[in-house]
TIDOTOR-233379 format. One record per atom (N, C-alpha, C, O, CB): x, y, z; residue in three letters. Coordinates in pm, whole numbers, padded with zeros to 5 digits, always signed. Glycine has a CB too. Example, Ala and Ser with C-alpha at 12.3 -4.5 7.8 and 13.67 -1.06 7.14 Angstrom:
<pts>
+01319-00569+00780Ala +01230-00450+00780Ala +01320-00330+00780Ala +01424-00332+00846Ala +01131-00447+00905Ala +01285-00225+00708Ser +01367-00106+00714Ser +01290+00003+00787Ser +01341+00114+00804Ser +01408-00060+00572Ser 
</pts>
This chain:
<pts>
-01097+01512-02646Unk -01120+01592-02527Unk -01263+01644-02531Unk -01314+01693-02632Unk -01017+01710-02517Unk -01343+01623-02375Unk -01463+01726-02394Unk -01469+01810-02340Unk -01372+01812-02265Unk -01568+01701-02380Unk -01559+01934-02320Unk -01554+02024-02240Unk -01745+02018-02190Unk -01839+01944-02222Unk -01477+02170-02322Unk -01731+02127-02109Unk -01846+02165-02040Unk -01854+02286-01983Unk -01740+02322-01955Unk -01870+02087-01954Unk -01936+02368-01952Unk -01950+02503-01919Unk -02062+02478-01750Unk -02163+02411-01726Unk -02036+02600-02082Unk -01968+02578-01661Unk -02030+02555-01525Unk -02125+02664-01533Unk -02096+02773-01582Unk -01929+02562-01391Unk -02270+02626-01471Unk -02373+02709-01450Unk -02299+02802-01348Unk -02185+02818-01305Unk -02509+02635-01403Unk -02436+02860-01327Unk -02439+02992-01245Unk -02445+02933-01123Unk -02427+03009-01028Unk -02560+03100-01269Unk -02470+02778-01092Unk -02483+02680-00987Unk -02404+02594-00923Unk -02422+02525-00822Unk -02549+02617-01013Unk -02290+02612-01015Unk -02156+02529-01022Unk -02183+02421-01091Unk -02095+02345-01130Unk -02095+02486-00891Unk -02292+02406-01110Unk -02327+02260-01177Unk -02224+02264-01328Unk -02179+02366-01380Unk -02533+02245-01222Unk -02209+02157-01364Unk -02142+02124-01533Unk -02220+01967-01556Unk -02216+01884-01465Unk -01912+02104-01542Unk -02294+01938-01693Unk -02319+01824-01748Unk -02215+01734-01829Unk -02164+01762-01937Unk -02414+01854-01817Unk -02198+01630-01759Unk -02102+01583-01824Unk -02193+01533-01964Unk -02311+01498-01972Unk -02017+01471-01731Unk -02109+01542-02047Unk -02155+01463-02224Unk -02218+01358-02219Unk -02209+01266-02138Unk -02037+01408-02326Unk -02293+01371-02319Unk -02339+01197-02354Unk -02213+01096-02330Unk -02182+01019-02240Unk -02390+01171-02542Unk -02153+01137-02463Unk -02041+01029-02480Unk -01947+00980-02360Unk -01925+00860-02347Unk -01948+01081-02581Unk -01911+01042-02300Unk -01840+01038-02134Unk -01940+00979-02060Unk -01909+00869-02013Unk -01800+01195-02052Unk -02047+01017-02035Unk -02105+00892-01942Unk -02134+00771-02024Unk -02136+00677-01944Unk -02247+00929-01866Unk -02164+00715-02178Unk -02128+00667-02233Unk -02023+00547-02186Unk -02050+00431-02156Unk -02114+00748-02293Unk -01930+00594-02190Unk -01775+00588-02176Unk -01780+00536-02036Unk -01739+00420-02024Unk -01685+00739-02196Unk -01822+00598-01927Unk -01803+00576-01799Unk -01906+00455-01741Unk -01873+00364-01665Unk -01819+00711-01732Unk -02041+00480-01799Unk -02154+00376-01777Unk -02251+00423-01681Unk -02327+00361-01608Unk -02102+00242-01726Unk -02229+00565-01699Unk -02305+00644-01576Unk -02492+00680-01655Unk -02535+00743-01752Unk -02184+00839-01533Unk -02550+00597-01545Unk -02671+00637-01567Unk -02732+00741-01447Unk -02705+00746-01327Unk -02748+00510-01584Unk -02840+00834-01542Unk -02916+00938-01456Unk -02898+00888-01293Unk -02909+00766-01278Unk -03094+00943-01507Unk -02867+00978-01153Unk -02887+00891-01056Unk -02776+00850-00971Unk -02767+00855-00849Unk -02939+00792-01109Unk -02712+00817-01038Unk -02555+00736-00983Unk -02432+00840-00930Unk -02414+00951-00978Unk -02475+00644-01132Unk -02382+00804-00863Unk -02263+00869-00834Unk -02148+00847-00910Unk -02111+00752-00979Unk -02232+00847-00718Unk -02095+00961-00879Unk -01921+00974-00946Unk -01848+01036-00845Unk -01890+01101-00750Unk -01892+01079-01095Unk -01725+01006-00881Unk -01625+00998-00761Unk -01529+01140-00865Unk -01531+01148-00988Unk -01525+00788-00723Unk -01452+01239-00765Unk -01371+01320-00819Unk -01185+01285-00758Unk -01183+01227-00650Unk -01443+01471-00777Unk -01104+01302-00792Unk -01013+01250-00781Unk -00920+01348-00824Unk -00924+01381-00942Unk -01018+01139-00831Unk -00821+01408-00733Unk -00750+01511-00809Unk -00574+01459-00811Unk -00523+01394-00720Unk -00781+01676-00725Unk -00515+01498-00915Unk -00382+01433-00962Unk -00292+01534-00976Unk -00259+01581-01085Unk -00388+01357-01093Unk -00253+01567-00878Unk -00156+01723-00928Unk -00240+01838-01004Unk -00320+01895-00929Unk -00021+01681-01057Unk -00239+01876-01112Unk -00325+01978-01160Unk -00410+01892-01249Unk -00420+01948-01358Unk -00251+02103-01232Unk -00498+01738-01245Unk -00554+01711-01315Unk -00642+01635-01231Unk -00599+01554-01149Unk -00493+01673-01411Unk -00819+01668-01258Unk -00902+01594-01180Unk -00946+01475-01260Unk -00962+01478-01382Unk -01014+01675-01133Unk -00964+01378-01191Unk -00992+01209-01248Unk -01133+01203-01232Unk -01176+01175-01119Unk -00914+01067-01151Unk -01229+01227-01343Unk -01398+01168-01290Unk -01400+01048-01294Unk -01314+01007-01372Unk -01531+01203-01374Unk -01480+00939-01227Unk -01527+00766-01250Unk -01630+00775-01175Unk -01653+00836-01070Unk -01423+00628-01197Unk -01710+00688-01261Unk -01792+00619-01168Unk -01790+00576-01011Unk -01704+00491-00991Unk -01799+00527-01221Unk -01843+00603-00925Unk -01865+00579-00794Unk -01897+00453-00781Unk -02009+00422-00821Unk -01954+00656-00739Unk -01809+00347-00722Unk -01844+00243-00647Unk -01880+00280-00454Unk -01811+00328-00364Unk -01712+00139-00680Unk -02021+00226-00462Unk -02056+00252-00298Unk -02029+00130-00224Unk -02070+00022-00268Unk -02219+00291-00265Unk -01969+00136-00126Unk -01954+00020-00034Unk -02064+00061+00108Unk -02050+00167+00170Unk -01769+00003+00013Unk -02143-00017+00133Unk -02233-00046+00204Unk -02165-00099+00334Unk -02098-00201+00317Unk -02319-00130+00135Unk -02171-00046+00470Unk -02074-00135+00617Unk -02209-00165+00675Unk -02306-00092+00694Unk -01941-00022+00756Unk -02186-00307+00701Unk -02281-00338+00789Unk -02198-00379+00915Unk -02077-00399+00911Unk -02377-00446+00734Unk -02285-00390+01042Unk -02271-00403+01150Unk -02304-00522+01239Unk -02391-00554+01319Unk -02314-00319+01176Unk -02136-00598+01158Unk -02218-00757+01240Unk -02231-00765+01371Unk -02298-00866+01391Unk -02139-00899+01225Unk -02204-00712+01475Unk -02200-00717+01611Unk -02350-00731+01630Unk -02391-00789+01730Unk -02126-00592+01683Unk -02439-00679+01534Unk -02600-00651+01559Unk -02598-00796+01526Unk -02704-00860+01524Unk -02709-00527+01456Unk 
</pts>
């Protein structure tokens, strides 16, 4: 288990090892995900919509 402590900003750093773990580099998004009383962090996959009609 890791922990983290929320600034005065709400901000929290996730660990080395967890982004590690996740593959999260500086930059990238993460997705939050909540499960009953438990939130799911991952990596953010972005899907891009384009507009074939153009």
């Amino acid at each position: 288990m890791w922990t983290a402590r929320i600034s005065q900003q709400g901000q929290a750093t996730i660990p080395k090892e967890v982004r590690k773990i996740l593959g999260i580099k500086e930059g990238e998004m993460i997705a939050f995900t909540q499960n009953g009383e438990n939130l799911i962090i991952q990596k953010a996959t972005v899907v891009l919509e384009t507009n074939e009609s153009e």
